[in-house]
C-alpha positions in Angstrom: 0.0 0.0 0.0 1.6 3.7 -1.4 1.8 6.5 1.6 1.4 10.1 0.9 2.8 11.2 -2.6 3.3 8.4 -5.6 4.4 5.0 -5.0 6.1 3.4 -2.1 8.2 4.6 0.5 10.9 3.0 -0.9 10.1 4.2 -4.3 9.7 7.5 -2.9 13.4 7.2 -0.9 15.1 6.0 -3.7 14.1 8.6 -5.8 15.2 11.6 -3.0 18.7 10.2 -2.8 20.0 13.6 -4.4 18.7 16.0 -2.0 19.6 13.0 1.0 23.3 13.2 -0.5 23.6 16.9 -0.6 22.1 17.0 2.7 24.2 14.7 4.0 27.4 16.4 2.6 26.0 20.1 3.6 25.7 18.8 7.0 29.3 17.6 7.1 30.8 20.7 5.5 28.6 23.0 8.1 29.8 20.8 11.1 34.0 21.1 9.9 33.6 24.5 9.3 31.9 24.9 12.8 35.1 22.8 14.5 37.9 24.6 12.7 36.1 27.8 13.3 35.9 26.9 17.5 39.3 25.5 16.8 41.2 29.0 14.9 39.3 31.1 17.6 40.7 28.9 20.2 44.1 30.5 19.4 43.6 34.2 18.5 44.4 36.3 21.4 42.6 39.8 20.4 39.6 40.4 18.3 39.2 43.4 16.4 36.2 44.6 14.5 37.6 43.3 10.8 38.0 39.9 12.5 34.3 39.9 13.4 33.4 41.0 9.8 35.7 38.0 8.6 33.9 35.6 10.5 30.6 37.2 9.6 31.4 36.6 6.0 32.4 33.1 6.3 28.6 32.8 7.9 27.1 34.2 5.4 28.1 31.4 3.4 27.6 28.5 5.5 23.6 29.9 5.7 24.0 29.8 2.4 25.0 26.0 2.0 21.2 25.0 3.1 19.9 26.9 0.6 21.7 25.6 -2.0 21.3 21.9 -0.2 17.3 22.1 -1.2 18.3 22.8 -4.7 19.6 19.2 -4.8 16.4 18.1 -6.3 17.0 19.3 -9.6 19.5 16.6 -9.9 16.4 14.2 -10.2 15.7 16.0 -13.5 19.1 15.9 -15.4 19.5 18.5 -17.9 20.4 22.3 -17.5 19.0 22.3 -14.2 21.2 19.7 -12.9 24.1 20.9 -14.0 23.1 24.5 -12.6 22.7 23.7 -9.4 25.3 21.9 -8.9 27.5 24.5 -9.9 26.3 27.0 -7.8 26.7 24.1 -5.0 30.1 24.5 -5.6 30.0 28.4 -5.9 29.2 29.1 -2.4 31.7 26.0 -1.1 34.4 28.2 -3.0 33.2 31.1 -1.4 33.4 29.2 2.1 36.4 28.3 1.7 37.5 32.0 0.6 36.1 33.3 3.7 37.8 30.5 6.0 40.8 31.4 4.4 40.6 35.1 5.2 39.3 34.3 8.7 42.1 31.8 9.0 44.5 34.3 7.4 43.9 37.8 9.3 44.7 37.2 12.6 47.9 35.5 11.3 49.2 39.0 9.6 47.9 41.1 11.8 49.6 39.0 14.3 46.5 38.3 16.7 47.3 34.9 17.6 48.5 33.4 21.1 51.4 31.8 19.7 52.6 33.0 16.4 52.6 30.7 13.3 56.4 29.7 12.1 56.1 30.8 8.4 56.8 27.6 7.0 53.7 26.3 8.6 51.9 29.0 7.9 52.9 28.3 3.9 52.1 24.4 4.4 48.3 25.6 5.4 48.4 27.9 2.7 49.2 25.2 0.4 46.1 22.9 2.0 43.7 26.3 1.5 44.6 26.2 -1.8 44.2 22.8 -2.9 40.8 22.8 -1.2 39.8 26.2 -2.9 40.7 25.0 -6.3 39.0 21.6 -5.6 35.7 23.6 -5.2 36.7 25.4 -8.6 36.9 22.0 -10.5 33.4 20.9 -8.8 32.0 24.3 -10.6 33.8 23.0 -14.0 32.6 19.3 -13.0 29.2 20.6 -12.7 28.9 20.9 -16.6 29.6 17.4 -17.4 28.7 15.5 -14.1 26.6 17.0 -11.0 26.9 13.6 -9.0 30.5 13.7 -10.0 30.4 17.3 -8.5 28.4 16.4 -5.6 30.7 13.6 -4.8 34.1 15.4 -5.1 31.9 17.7 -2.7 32.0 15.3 -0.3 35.5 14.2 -0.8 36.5 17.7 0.0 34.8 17.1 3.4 36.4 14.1 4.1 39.8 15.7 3.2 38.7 18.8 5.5 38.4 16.4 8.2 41.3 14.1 8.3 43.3 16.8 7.3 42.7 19.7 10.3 45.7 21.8 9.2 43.4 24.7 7.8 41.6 25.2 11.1 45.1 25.9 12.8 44.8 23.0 15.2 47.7 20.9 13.9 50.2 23.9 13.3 50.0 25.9 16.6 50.1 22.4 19.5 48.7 24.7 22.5 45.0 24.6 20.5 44.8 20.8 20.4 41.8 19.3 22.5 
């Protein structure tokens, strides 16, 4: 016997794997970026008002990673739509990871950090920003040819993000562990 909308549950499950996927990704992405954030903030010994504005930029696009998250059902469809939306999933990740990196970065120059970075670590999380940026940049170019591929090197990106806890600042300064 069919529930609510057309066909069975598991009819109905099956075909909402999309927007379970993104959901599931979006979820992981906001909960990384929620650690490393507690994590950076953990070491910064001043705040000043740019800081704030840094941090409230990389929230503006972490409420934006829900929105984009219900878009997911357009996958469903193929076609232009699929492949829109999954570039503009990958849009505001870039843009995330832009504002991480400025929130990440800032304190560093403007030395308002506990213990100051050693500049070769401070290059070797450069070097990690970067890779992960430009991921997000091939998930936009992906987008055109594959969304699941997109959506799935998505979700690699968030695996990397959390074995790899360098961009938070965690691994590089040893007094913010825990």
């Amino acid at each position: 016997m069919a529930g609510p909308g057309h066909g069975s549950l598991a009819h109905q499950l099956t075909d909402r794997w999309p927007s379970f996927a993104a959901y599931a990704v979006s979820f992981s992405t906001i909960g990384i970026i929620w650690v490393n954030d507690h994590a950076l903030f953990k070491g910064i010994a001043a705040v000043d008002r740019l800081l704030v504005f840094a941090n409230l930029s990389l929230l503006l696009f972490v409420v934006l990673i829900p929105f984009a998250t219900t878009m997911a059902t357009y996958l469903r469809g193929g076609g232009s739509g699929a492949h829109l939306v999954a570039a503009i999933y990958g849009l505001v990740y870039e843009g995330t990871s832009l504002a991480f990196f400025a929130l990440f970065w800032y304190p560093i120059r403007h030395e308002l950090l506990v213990v100051p970075i050693p500049p070769d670590a401070q290059r070797a999380a450069i070097l990690r920003f970067c890779l992960g940026s430009g991921a997000y940049l091939a998930v936009v170019g992906i987008a055109f040819v594959s969304p699941a591929a997109a959506f799935a090197l998505t979700g690699l990106i968030a695996v990397y993000y959390v074995v790899d806890r360098t961009s938070s600042a965690a691994r590089i300064t040893p007094q913010l562990e825990g």
